[in-house]
DRENGU-168104 format. One record per residue (C-alpha): residue number from 1; residue in three letters; x, y, z. Coordinates in steps of 0.25 Angstrom, whole numbers. Layout:
{atom NUM,ala,{X,Y,Z}}
...
//
This chain:
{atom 1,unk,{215,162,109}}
{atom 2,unk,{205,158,121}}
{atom 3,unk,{193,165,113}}
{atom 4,unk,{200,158,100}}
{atom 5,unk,{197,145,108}}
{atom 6,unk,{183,149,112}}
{atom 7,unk,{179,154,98}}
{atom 8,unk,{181,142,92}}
{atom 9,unk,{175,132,103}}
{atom 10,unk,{162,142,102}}
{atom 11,unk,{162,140,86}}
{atom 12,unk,{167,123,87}}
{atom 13,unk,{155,123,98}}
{atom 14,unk,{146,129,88}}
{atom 15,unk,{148,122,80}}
{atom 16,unk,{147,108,83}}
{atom 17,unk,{133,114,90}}
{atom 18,unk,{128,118,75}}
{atom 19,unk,{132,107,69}}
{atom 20,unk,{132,94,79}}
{atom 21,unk,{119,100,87}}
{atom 22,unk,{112,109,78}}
{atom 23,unk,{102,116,84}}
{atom 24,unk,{95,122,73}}
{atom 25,unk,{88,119,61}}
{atom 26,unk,{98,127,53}}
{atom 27,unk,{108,122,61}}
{atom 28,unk,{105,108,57}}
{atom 29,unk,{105,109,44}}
{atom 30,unk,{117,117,44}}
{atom 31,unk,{124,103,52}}
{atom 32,unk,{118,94,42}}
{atom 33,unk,{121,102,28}}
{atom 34,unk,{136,103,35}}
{atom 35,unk,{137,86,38}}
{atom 36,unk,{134,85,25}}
{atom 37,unk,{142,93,17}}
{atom 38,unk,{154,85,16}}
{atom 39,unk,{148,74,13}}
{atom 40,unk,{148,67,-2}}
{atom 41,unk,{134,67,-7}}
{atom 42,unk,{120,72,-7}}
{atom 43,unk,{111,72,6}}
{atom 44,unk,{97,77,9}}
{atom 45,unk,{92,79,24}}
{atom 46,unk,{78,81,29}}
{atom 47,unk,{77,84,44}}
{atom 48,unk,{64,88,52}}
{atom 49,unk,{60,87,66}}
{atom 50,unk,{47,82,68}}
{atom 51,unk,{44,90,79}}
{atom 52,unk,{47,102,74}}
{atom 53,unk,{45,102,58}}
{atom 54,unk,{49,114,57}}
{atom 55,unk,{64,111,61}}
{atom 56,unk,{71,103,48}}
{atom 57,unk,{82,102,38}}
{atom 58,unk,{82,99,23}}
{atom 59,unk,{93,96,15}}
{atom 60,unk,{90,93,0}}
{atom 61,unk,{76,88,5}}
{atom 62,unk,{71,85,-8}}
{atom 63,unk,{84,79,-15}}
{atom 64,unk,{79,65,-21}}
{atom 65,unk,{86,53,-16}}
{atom 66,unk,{88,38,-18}}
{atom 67,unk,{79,34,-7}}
{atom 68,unk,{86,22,-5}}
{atom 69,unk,{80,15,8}}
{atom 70,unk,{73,27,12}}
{atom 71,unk,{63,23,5}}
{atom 72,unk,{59,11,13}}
{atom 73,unk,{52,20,24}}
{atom 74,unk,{42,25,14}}
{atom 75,unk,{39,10,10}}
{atom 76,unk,{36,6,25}}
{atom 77,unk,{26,19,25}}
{atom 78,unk,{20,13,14}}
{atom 79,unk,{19,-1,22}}
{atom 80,unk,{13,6,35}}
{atom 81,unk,{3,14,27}}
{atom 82,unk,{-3,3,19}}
{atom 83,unk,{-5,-4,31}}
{atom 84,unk,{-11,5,38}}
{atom 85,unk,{-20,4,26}}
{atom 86,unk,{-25,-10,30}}
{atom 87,unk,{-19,-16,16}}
{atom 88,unk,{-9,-25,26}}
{atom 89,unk,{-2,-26,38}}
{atom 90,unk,{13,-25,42}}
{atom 91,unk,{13,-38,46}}
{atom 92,unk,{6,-44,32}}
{atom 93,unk,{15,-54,29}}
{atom 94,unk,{24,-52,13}}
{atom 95,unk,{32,-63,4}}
{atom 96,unk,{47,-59,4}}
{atom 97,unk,{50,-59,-10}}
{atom 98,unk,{62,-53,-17}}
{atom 99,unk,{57,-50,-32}}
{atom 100,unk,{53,-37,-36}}
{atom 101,unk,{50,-28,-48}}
{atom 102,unk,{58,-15,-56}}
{atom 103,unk,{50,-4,-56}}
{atom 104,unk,{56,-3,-69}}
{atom 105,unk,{50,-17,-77}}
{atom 106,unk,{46,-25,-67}}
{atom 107,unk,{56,-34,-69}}
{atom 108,unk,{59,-41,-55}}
{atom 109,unk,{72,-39,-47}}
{atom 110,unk,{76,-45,-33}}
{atom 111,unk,{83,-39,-21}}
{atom 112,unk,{98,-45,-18}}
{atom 113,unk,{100,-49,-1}}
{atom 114,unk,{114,-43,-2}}
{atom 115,unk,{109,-32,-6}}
{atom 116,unk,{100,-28,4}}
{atom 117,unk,{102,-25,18}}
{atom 118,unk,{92,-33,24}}
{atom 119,unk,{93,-48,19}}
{atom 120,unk,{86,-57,31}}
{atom 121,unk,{73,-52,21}}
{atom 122,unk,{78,-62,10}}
{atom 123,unk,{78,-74,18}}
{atom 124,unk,{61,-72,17}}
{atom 125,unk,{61,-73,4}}
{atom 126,unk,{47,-79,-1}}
{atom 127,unk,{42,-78,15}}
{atom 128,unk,{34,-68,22}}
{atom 129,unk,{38,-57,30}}
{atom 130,unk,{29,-47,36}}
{atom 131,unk,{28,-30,28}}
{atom 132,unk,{32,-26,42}}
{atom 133,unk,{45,-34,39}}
{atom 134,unk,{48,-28,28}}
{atom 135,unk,{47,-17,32}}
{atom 136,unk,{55,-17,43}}
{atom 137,unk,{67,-23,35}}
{atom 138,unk,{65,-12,25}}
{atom 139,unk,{67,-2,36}}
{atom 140,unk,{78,-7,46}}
{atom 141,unk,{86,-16,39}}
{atom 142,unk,{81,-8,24}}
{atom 143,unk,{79,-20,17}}
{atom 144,unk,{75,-19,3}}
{atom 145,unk,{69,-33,0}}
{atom 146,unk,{59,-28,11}}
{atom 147,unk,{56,-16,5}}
{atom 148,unk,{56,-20,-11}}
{atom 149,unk,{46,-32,-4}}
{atom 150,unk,{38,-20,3}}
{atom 151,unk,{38,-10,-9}}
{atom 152,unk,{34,-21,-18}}
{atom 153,unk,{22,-24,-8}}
{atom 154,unk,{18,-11,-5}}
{atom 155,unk,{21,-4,-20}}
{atom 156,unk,{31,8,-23}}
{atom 157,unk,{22,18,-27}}
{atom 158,unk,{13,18,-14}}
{atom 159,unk,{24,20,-5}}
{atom 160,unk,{28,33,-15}}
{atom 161,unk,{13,38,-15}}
{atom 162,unk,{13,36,1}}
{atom 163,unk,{25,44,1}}
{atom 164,unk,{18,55,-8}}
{atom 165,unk,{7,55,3}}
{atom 166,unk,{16,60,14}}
{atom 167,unk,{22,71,4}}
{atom 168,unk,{36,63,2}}
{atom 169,unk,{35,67,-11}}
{atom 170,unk,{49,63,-16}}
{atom 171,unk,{49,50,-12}}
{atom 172,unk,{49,40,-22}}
{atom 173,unk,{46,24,-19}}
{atom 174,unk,{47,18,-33}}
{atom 175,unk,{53,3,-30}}
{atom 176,unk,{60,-6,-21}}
{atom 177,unk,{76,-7,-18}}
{atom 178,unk,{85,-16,-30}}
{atom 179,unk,{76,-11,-41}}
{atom 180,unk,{88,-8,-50}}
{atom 181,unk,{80,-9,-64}}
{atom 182,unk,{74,4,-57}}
{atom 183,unk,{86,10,-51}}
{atom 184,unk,{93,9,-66}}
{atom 185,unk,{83,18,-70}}
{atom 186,unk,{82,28,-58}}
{atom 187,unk,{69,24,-52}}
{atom 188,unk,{73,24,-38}}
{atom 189,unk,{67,28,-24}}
{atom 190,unk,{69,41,-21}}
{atom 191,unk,{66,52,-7}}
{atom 192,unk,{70,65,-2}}
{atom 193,unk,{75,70,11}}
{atom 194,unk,{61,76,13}}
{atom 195,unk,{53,66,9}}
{atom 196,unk,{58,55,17}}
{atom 197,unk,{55,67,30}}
{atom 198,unk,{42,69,25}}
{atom 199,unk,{40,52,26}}
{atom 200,unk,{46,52,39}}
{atom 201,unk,{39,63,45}}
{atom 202,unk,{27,56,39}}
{atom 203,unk,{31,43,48}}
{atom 204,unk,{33,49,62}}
{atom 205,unk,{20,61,61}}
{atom 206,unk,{13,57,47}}
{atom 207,unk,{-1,53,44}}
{atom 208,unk,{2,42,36}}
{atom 209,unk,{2,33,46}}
{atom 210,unk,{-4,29,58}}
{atom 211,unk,{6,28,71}}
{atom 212,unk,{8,12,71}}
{atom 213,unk,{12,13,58}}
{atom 214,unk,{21,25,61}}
{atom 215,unk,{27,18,73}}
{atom 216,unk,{30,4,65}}
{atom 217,unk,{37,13,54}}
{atom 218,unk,{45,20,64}}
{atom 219,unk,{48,9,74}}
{atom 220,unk,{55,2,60}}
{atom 221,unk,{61,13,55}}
{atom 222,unk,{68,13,68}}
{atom 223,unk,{74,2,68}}
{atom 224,unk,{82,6,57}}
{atom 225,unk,{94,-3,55}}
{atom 226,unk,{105,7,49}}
{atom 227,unk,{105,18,57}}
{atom 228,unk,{119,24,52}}
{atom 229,unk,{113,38,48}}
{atom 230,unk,{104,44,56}}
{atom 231,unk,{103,38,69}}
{atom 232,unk,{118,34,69}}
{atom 233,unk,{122,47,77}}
{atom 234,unk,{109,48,85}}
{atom 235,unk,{108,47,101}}
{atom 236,unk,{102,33,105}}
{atom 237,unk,{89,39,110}}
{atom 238,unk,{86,42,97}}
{atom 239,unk,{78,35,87}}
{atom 240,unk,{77,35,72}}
{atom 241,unk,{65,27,62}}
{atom 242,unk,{75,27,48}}
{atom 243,unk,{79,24,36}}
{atom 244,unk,{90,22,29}}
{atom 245,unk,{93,21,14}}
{atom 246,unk,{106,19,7}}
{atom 247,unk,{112,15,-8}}
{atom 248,unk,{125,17,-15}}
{atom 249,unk,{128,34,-10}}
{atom 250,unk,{114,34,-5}}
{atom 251,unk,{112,34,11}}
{atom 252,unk,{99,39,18}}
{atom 253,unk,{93,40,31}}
{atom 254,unk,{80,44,36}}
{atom 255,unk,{70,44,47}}
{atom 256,unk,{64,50,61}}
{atom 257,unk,{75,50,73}}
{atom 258,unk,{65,51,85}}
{atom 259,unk,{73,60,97}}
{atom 260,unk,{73,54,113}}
{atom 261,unk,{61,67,116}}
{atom 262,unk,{52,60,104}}
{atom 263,unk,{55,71,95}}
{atom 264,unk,{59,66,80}}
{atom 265,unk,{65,71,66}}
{atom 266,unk,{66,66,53}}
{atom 267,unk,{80,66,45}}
{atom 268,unk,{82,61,31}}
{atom 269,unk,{96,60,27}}
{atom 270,unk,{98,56,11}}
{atom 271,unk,{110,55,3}}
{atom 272,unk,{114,51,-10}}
{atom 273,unk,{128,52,-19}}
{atom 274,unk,{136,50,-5}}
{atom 275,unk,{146,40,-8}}
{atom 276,unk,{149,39,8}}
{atom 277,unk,{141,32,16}}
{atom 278,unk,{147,34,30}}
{atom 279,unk,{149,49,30}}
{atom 280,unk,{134,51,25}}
{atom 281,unk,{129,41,38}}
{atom 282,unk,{137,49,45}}
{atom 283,unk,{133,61,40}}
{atom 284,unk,{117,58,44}}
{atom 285,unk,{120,52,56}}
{atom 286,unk,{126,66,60}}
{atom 287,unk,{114,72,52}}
{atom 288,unk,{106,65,61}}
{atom 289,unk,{112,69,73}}
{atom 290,unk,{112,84,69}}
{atom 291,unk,{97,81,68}}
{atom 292,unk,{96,76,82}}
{atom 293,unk,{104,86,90}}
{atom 294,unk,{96,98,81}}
{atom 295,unk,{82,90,88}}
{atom 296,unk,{91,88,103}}
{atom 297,unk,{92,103,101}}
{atom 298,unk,{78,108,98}}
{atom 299,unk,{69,101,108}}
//
């Protein structure tokens, strides 16, 4: 009965090692395919360390999703590119307007304050405000007016051929938020797990940009304002540049989590048909800590 007892302590122990502190790459993906199997949905994972690229995890990686908000962080790349460029500054000062056009006709269409997530925005109707703004409401607070104003300004399809210029080649920018004549027809923004690494692989060690616009990206993506997926599990020393995305059965997190040593991975965590919410935060917050303890044990 002792060596009962001590068998199973061995195999409990060994357990929780492989799958709460997985020490390899097979080990990892073993821990996040098993977290996910009990859950309603359907879920694609892209995991990389950047300091040893070798060292990484897909799941469904080129499974199309509903971008949802993810694809607000290729709209600020677009920002800090063309001001690199010399065509404006950051700072340049915009009209706050909240009239837009369908992709479909043109016909014109506005966004509604209760249903965004960021709604002090709309109190500057017809005033200025500066891009840098804009875009930092569209990040931490996802506000959509921001990034309809910002899309409008800067044009759909540049922020799509910028993308194909990194070799996201999934990623799809084709409007704004609230454009339901084109939702009704299917045209709505789309990425894959891989293609939202490749973009942030392309913000911390790219050539895109130079370092100041890297740093200013970074600096707003981390200072996320829903943090209830992947940093929600993650020791306070930790520190992740993010976004989020959610719609009806849609929730997505993606970004950089920088470890204390200055070491750093990427994770994307998409999901669609998942009816509940709750269990898949909690399901990527857990992801996100197996991703940690997997970097804690491969110094």
């Amino acid at each position: 009965m002792k060596y009962l007892y001590l068998l199973l302590i061995l195999i409990f122990g060994t357990a929780c090692t492989t799958t709460d502190h997985p020490e390899t790459i097979t080990e990892l993906e073993q821990a996040i395919e098993s977290r996910l199997s009990g859950l309603e949905g359907t879920f694609g994972i892209a995991f990389k360390n950047l300091n040893n690229p070798d060292e990484y995890v897909f799941i469904n990686e080129d499974e199309r999703f509903h971008a949802a908000s993810t694809m607000k962080t290729p709209v600020i790349v677009e920002l800090y590119k063309r001001a690199e460029s010399g065509e404006f500054d950051v700072q340049d000062s915009i009209v706050v307007k909240n009239t837009f056009k369908s992709i479909v006709d043109g016909s014109e269409f506005t966004m509604q304050v209760s249903e965004d997530s960021e709604q002090g925005l709309y109190e500057k109707l017809n005033a200025k405000t500066s891009l840098y703004d804009l875009a930092y409401q569209m990040i931490t607070r996802s506000s959509n007016l921001a990034t309809n104003i910002l899309i409008d300004f800067l044009g759909a399809e540049s922020v799509t051929q910028t993308m194909r210029s990194i070799g996201a080649d999934s990623i799809e920018v084709l409007r704004g938020v609230e454009d339901i004549k084109a939702y009704e027809a299917g045209l709505s923004n789309t990425t894959t797990p891989r293609d939202l690494l490749v973009l942030f692989e392309e913000i911390e060690q790219g050539a895109l940009l130079n370092d100041r616009s890297k740093e200013a990206i970074i600096s707003i993506l981390k200072d996320q304002k829903y943090n209830e997926m992947i940093p929600a599990k993650l020791p306070a020393e930790a520190s992740v540049a993010h976004k989020t995305g959610w719609i009806t059965n849609v929730h997505h997190d993606s970004g950089i989590v920088y470890m204390p040593d200055g070491r750093a991975f990427v994770l994307i965590f998409l999901s669609k048909e998942a009816p509940n919410r709750e269990a898949v935060l909690d399901a990527a917050a857990d992801i996100a800590s197996y991703c940690y303890q997997f970097m804690l044990s491969n110094k």
